[in-house]
C-alpha positions in Angstrom: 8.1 28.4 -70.4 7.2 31.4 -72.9 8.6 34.9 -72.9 6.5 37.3 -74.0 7.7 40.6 -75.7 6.2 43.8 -75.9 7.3 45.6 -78.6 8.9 42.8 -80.8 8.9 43.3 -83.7 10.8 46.7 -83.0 14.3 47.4 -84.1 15.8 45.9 -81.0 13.0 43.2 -80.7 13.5 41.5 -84.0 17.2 40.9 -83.0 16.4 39.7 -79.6 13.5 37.4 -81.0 15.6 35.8 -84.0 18.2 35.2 -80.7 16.1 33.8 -78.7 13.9 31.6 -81.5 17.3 30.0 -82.7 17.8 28.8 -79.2 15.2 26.8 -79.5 12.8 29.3 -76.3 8.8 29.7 -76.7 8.4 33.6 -77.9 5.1 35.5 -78.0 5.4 38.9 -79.4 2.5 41.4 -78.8 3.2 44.5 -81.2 0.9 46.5 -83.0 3.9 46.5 -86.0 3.6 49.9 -87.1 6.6 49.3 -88.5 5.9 46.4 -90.9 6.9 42.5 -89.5 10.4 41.6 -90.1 10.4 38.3 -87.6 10.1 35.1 -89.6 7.4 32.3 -89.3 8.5 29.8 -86.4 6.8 26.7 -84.9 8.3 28.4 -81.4 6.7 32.1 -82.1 3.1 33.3 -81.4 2.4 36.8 -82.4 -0.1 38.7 -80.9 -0.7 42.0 -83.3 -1.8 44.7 -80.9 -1.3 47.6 -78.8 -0.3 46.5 -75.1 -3.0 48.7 -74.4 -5.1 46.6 -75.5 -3.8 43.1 -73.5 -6.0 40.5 -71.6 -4.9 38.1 -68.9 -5.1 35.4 -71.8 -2.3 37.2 -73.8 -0.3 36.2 -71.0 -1.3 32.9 -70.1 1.6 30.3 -69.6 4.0 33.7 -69.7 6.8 33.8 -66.8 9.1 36.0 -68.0 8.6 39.1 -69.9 11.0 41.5 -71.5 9.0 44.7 -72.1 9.9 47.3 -75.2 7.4 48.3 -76.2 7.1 52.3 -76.6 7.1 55.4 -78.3 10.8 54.8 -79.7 12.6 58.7 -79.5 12.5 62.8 -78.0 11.6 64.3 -81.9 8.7 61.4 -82.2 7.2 61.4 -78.2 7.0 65.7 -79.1 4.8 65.0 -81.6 1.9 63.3 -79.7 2.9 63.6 -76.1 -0.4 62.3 -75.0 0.4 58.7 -76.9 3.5 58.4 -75.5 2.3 58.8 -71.8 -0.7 56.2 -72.0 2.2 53.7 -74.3 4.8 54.1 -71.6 2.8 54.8 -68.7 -0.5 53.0 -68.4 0.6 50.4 -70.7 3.5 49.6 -68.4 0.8 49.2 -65.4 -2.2 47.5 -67.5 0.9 44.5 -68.5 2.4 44.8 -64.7 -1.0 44.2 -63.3 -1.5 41.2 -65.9 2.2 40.0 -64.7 1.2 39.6 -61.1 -2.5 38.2 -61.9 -0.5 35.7 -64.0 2.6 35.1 -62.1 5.3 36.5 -63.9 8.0 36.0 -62.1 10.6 37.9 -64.2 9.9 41.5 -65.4 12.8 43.3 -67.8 12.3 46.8 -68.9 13.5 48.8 -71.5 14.1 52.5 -70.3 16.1 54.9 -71.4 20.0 56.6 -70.3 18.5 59.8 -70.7 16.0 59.3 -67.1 19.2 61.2 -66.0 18.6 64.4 -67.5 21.8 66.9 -67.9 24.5 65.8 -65.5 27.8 67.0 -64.8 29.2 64.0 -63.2 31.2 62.1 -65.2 30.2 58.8 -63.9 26.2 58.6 -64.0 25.8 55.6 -61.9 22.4 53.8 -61.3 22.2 56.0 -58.0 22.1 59.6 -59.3 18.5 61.6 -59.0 16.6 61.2 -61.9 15.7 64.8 -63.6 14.4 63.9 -66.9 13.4 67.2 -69.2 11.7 65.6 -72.2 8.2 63.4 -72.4 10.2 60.6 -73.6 12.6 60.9 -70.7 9.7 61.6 -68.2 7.3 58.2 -69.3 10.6 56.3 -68.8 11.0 57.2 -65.5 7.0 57.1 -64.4 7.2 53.2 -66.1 10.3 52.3 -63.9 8.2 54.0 -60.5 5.2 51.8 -61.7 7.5 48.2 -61.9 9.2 49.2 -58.9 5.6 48.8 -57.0 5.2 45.2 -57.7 8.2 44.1 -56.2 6.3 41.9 -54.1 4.9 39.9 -57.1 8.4 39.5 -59.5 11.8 40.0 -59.8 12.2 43.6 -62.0 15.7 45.2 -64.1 15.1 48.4 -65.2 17.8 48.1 -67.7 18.7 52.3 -69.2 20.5 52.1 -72.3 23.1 54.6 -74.0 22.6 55.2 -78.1 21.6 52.0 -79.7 23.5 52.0 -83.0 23.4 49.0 -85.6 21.9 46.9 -88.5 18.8 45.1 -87.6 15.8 44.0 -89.9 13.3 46.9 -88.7 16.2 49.2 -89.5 16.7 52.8 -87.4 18.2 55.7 -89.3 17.4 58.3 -86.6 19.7 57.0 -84.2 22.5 59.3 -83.9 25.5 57.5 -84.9 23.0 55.7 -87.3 22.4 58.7 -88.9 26.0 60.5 -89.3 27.4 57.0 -91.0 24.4 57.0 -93.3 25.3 60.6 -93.7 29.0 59.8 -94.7 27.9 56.6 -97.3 25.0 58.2 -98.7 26.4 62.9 -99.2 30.0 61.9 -98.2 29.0 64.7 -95.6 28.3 64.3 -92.2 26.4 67.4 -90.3 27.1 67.7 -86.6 24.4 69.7 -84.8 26.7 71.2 -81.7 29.1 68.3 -81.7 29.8 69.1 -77.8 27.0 67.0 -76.6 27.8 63.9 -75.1 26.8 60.4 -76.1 26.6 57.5 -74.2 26.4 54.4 -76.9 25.8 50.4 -77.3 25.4 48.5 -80.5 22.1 46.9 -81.2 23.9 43.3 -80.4 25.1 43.7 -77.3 21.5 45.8 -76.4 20.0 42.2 -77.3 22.2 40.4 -75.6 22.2 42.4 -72.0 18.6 41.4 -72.1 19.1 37.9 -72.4 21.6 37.7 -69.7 18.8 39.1 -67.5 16.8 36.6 -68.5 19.1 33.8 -68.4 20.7 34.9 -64.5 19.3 35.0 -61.2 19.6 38.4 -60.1 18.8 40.6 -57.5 16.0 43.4 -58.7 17.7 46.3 -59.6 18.9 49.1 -62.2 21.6 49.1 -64.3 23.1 51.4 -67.0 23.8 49.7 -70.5 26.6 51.7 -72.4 29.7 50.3 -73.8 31.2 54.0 -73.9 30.6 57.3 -73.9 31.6 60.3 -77.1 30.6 63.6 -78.0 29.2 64.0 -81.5 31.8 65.6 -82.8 34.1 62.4 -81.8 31.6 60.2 -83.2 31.7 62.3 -86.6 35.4 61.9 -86.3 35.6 58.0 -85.3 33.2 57.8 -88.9 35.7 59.7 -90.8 38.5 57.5 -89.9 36.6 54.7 -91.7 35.5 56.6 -94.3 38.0 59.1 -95.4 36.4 60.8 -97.7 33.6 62.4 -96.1 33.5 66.2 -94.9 32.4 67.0 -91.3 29.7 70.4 -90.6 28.9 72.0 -88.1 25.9 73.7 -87.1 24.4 75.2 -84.3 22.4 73.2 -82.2 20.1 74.5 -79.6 19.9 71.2 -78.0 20.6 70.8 -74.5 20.6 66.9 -74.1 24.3 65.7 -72.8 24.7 63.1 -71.1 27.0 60.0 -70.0 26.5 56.4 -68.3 29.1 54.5 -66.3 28.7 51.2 -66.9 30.7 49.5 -64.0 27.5 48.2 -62.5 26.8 45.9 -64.8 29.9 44.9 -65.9 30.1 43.8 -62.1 27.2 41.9 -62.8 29.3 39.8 -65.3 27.9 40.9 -68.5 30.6 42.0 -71.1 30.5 43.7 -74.3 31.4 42.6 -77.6 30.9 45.3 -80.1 33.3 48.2 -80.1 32.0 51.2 -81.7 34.8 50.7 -84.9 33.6 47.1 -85.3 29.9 48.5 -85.0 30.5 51.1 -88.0 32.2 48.4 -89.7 29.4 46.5 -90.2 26.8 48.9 -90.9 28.9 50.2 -93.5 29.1 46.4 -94.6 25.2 45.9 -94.6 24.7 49.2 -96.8 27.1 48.0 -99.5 24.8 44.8 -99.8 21.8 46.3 -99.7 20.5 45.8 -96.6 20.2 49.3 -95.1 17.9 51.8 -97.3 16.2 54.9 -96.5 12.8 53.8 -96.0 9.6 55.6 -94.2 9.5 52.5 -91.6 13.2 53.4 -90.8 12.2 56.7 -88.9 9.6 56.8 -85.9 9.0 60.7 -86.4 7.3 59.9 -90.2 4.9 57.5 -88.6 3.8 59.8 -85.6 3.3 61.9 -88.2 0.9 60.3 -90.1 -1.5 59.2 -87.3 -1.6 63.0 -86.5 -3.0 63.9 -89.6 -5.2 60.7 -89.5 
């Protein structure tokens, strides 16, 4: 049986590939790598380098399960071409759901986003809760989750809506918020906190890879579920940093952003999944992969840069 990925070679995809390659599964990757490759050669990967736009029924052929990430990665870069991230998200999602059921997929796991919510006041944003997304990003999520949810007939779906991925991977993030302020603190020993009231829901990278493989491993129910292992404000997170590193300096500026937002997460820990990662242990180990040279500032480390270049293109 193969799994196909969308998006693999993404900063959650190369994680979830190496994962799933060392357990000896039959990957195909479709990803247009904007990015740059990070996965390594493997008798058990096929990669397919191109925009899911662009997919055929034979891109799928032997596929029965596919875990689909593919898309315009953030709010600051989905501004920037709004029109890409709506044909990405949206008819990308149905061109590959329409190849699924021609194909017989019979498993179908998307990555959406927390933020499908919009600005809640609840303090437990369960799977149930309207969805009153106010950003492009936030609005293809949702449109891509309505379009799966209309092949229910032809495979089993999880719309899985993830917090704040934070984390070391390969294809490193630095525009990731808690990414950002603990590069901030190694890098200016100062960490600059737009607002700092805004609230956070987060999950490291690991965990984020391994929520999708219990989906793909278990034989549930179609269905929606959160994935946060906790939820902070920024200002906290700023402050859980400066407990590890002591000698950075907090700002704070005004921040005209109105994003804030939490997840519960009792759904899926229901479901049996647990977490590993705690949010100290997380920091931890960024801080550990920047002292070895693993975590630079690079232009393939931020998704706005890139937009930004096919723009002027």
């Amino acid at each position: 049986m193969t799994i196909l990925i969308t998006g693999g070679g993404g900063y959650i995809g190369t994680l979830l590939v190496s994962k799933l390659i060392k357990q000896n599964k039959k990957v195909r990757v479709i990803d247009n790598f904007w990015f740059g490759n990070f996965l390594k050669k493997n008798k058990n990967l096929s990669i397919i380098k191109k925009d899911i736009l662009d997919c055929t029924s034979k891109d799928l052929k032997g596929v029965k399960s596919i875990i689909h990430l593919a898309s315009v990665a953030n709010d600051p870069a989905s501004n920037l071409d709004p029109k890409l991230t709506w044909e990405i998200s949206c008819l990308g999602t149905m061109k590959l759901c329409e190849l699924a059921k021609k194909n017989g997929v019979k498993k179908f796991i998307f990555a959406s986003s927390g933020s499908v919510y919009g600005i809640k006041k609840e303090k437990k944003v369960h799977e149930k809760l309207d969805l009153v997304p106010i950003s492009d990003y936030n609005k293809t999520k949702m449109i891509a989750e309505k379009v799966i949810e209309t092949y229910n007939k032809y495979f089993n779906f999880y719309l899985i809506r993830p917090g704040t991925v934070f984390g070391y991977s390969p294809r490193m993030r630095l525009d990731l918020m808690i990414n950002i302020l603990t590069f901030q603190a190694l890098t200016k020993k100062s960490i600059t906190v737009f607002g700092g009231k805004q609230i956070r829901p987060f999950i490291h990278v690991n965990d984020m890879v391994d929520i999708y493989q219990f989906f793909l491993n278990n034989k549930k129910k179609s269905g929606v579920y959160n994935a946060s292992a906790g939820n902070l404000s920024a200002l906290e997170t700023a402050n859980e940093i400066k407990k590890i590193i002591p000698d950075c300096k907090i700002n704070i500026q005004k921040s005209n952003d109105p994003r804030s937002y939490r997840l519960s997460n009792e759904k899926i820990l229901k479901s049996g999944f647990k977490f590993k990662v705690r949010l100290k242990e997380g920091i931890k180990d960024f801080i550990t992969k920047f002292n070895d040279g693993k975590i630079k500032k690079t232009p393939s480390a931020y998704s706005i840069d890139f937009i930004n270049k096919i723009k002027k293109a």
